[in-house]
Every structure is written in C-alpha cells, then in structure tokens.
C-alpha positions, -999 to 999 in steps of 0.1 A, spaced: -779 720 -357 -802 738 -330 -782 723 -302 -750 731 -316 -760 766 -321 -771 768 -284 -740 753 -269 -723 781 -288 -745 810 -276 -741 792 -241 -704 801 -246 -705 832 -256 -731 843 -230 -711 832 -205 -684 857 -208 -709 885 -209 -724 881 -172 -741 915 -174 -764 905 -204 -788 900 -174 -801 860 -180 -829 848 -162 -811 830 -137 -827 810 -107 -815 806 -73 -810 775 -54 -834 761 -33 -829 772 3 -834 734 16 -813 723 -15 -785 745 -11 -786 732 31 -784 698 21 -753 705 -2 -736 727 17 -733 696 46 -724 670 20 -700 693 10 -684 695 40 -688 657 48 -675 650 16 -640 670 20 -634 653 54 -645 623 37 -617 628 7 -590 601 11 -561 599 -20 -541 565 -32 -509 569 -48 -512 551 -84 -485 554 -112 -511 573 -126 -511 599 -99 -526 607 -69 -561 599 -70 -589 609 -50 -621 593 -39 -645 588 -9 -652 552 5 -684 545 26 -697 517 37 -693 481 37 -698 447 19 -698 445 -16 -682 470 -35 -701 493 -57 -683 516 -79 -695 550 -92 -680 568 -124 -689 605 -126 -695 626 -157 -675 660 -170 -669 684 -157 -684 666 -123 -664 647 -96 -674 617 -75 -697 643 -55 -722 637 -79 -734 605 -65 -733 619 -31 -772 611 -29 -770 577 -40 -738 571 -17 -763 579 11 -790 556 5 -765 526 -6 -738 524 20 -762 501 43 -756 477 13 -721 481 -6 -693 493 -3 -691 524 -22 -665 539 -39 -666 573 -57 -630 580 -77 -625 616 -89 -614 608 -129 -580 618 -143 -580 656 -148 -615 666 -129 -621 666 -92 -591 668 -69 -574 641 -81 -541 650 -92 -523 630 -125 -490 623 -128 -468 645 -151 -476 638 -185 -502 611 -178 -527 608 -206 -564 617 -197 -584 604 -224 -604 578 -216 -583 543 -224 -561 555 -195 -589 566 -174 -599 529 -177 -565 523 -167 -562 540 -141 -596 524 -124 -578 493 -125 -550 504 -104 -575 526 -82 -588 491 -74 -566 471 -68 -551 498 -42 -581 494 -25 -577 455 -28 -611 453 -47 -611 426 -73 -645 428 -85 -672 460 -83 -710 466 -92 -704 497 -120 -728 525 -117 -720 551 -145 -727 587 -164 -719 607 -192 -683 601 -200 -682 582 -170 -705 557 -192 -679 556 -218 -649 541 -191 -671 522 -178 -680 502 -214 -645 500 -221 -636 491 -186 -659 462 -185 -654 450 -222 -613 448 -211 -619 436 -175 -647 416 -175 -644 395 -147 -638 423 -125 -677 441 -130 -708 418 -119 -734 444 -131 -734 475 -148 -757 500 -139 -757 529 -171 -771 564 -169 -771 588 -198 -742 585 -217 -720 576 -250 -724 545 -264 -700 534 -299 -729 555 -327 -731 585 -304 -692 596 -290 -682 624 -288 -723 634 -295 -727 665 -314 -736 689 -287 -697 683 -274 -683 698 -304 -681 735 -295 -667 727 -261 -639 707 -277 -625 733 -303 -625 760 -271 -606 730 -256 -584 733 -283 -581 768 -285 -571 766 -246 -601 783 -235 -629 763 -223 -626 772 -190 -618 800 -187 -650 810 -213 -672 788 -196 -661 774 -162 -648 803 -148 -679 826 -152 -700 800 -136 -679 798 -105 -679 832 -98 -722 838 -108 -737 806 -92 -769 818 -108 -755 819 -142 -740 785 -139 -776 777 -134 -794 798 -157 -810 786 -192 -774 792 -206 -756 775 -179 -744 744 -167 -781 740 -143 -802 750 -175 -782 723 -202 -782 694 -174 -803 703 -150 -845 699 -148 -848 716 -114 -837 752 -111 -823 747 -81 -793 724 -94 -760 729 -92 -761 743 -59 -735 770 -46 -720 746 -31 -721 715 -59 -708 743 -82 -676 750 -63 -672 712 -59 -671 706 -95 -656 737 -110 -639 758 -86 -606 732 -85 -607 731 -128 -598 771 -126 -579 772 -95 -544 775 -113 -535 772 -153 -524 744 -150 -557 727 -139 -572 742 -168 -543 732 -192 -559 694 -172 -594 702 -182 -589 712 -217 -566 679 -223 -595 658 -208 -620 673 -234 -596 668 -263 -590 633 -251 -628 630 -263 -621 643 -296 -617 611 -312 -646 582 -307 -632 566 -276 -657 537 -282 -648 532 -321 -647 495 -317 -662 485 -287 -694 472 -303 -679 438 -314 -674 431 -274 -700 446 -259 -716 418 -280 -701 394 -260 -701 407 -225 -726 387 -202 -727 409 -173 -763 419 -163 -768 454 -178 -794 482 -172 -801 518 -176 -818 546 -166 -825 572 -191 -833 609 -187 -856 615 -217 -853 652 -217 -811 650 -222 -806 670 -250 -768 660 -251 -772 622 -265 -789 606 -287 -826 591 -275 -818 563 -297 -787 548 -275 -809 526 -249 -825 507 -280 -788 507 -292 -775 486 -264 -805 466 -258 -798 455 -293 -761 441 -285 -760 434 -248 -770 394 -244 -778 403 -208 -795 437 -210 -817 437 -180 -841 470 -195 -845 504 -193 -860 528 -171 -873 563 -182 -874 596 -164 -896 616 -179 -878 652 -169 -845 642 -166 -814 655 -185 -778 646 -182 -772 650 -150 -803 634 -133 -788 610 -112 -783 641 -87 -815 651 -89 -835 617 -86 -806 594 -59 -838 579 -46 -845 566 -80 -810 556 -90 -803 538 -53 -843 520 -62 -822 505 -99 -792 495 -81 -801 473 -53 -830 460 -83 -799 449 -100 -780 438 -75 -806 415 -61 
C-alpha cells in the first residue's frame, strides 16, 4: 500500500535530519498567534485528581457544556481556535487524553481507549457536568463513539471530525507507527526529531506534511505543545508507545449494533484530502445513525483540519446546537 510505504519512509527520514527535506517555515502571523495561545493555554491548565490520574484540561466559558476530544499525538490545545470563538456560548472543556498532553495516569492505568472513555466519565463528573455537546477527532472520534453508545444520556449532540469508525480502526496508515510502538521506539524515531527540527516536523515527511494542508501548521510553538512533554522522560515515551498499542486491536469491534440505536443528533465534518481514513466512513455512519444530521466537506483538509479551519468547525457547532 502507497500510504503504508510512505508512513514508513516518513519514519525512517526522520532519524536522518540531514537528508535536507524541503521543509517550510511557519507563518510569521501563524506562529504569533500560537505562541500567545500557548502561553494563555499553560496559565489556563487546571488538573482534577481522578482514580485514573491526574488529568489536565482547560475550562472557558460558560453555559452549556461543550466537550472537545483531541486526536494522537495532539492535546486539548488543538481546539484552541474553536475554544475562542465558542466560549460566548458553552462551556468548554478541553481534557488532555490518558497518556498525551500533560495529563499524568495513575500507575498502571490502562490507556487504550475503553478506559479513556472511562476516564471522561470521571473527568466529568469532577467537574459536576452531567451532560456535554461532544466535538471530536481522530482517535478522539473513537472515545467519543464508545463514550456516547455507553453513556448516552450524558451527550446531546455529537459533533465528528475525521476519524475511526467500526470498518476503518486501527486504519491502515497506523500500522507502521504501532509495530515501532511495539518495538519501543515510536518516539524516539519520530517524535523526538520533530521536536528538535520544527521544520521537519512540518515537512512533506513530517507531522505538518501527513496532517497538515497549510505549511505553516504545526507551529513552533503547537509542536512543543503536543510533542515536547511525549519525550521529556522515558517514561513518557514508555506512555506514548502504550497509547498506540492500546489501538492495536479494533477498539470499535462491536460498536455498530449501538450506534444503530443511538438517537443523539449526529454530524460531521470531513477533510477530504486525509489520507489516514477511509473516504468511505461519513456514508458509513450516515448509513447507521437514525439521527445523522449530514456532512460537511472540506475540500483541502486532512486529519488535523479542525486547527486549521476553527471558524468553520465553531460555524458546525453552534448549527448543531441550535
């Protein structure tokens, strides 16, 4: 498979920073804007002691509460953009996952994504929320199927980005990064490089290049957000390489049969040029959700678009919500 192959070569290249890639560098503006979210973001940073550990997350806002689930290897700062434009109107709540971020698991806690599920439960009802509007990415898409399929009384809409659904998890394209996982080297083959050469984490073989449709993303500043805590210490990168493996196995094998029966409202927003999932998985759901509210297409989007477009994803929300 040509993607396959790629994500292999990305791999590779990565520990060879001197092959000399045609890597971009951030937009001045961009990297600005970043570099003060960053820095609102980390005074922002609140934690919640949970039996699952210590979990962090930012809270702005009021009303409503809107939760947002973040893809790997992100954090909650990837919805800083749509956290701007819908605090007026919710709540929101942005959780770093089990194993990712700066949230810090319990010894011996499990990380794949049943327990992250779990875990959002507790988060919330430490925050005395009993019911959330879901916005959701990449793996973050995952929990937030099986979160809403186990709690359903707790979600009034769901609001899905690219991401796994029950046909497509793990998707092909994950497969290379989950046998370095196992081999105990993901990050330090991949993550680490692109922490220390921003512009290879957003070259055509990096992070930016995979995810990304404007050069300019991730930022210097996005990238140390994301990465720099998953290869501070080894045993943050022993975290990151038991999240990956906890994808190993279809964490959605199953779920179909109930997302059959959920009657929460239900759209997406699809990035059409994500070369990580399947282009098939919006027809897939619109096929067994009885309240599927449609599906918005982004014609340059990859994975990681709801960074890039938070105009766009804030527009779908409050849509929904309404």
């Amino acid at each position: 498979m040509r993607r396959r192959e790629f994500l292999i070569s990305t791999g590779l290249a990565a520990t060879a920073i001197s092959v000399g890639l045609s890597a971009k560098a951030a937009d001045p503006a961009v990297a600005r804007a970043d570099v003060a979210a960053s820095r609102r973001y980390t005074a922002e940073r609140r934690f919640v002691e949970t039996r699952f550990g210590r979990i962090a997350y930012v809270d702005r806002g009021q009303g409503p509460t809107a939760l947002f689930l973040h893809g790997f290897p992100l954090s909650g700062f990837q919805w800083r953009g749509a956290i701007e434009r819908l605090s007026p109107y919710r709540r929101c709540l942005a959780p770093d996952s089990l194993g990712l971020g700066h949230t810090e698991p319990a010894p011996g806690q499990s990380l794949a994504p049943a327990a992250q599920v779990e875990m959002i439960a507790a988060f919330l009802d430490a925050m005395s929320v009993k019911t959330v509007d879901l916005v959701a990415n990449d793996s973050g898409g995952a929990i937030a199927q099986l979160f809403v399929t186990r709690y359903p009384d707790r979600v009034r809409t769901l609001l899905l980005t690219n991401c796994d659904v029950e046909t497509d998890s793990p998707p092909p394209a994950l497969l290379p990064v989950i046998a370095l996982a196992r081999a105990g080297t993901y990050p330090d083959l991949w993550l680490a490089p692109w922490v220390a050469d921003k512009a290879l984490c957003r070259s055509p073989a990096g992070l930016g290049g995979l995810c990304y449709s404007n050069p300019a993303h991730p930022t210097d500043a996005a990238i140390d957000e994301y990465l720099a805590p998953l290869v501070a210490t080894p045993a943050r990168k022993a975290l990151v390489n038991a999240y990956t493996l906890g994808l190993e196995i279809n964490p959605l094998a199953g779920v179909e049969a109930k997302l059959r029966r959920c009657q929460v409202p239900t759209r997406m927003i699809w990035g059409l040029k994500d070369e990580i999932f399947s282009p098939r998985s919006p027809a897939y759901l619109a096929a067994i959700l009885p309240n599927f509210r449609g599906v918005r297409e982004i014609a340059d989007g990859k994975l990681f678009f709801p960074e890039e477009h938070p105009d766009l994803v804030a527009e779908e929300a409050r849509a929904l919500w309404a």
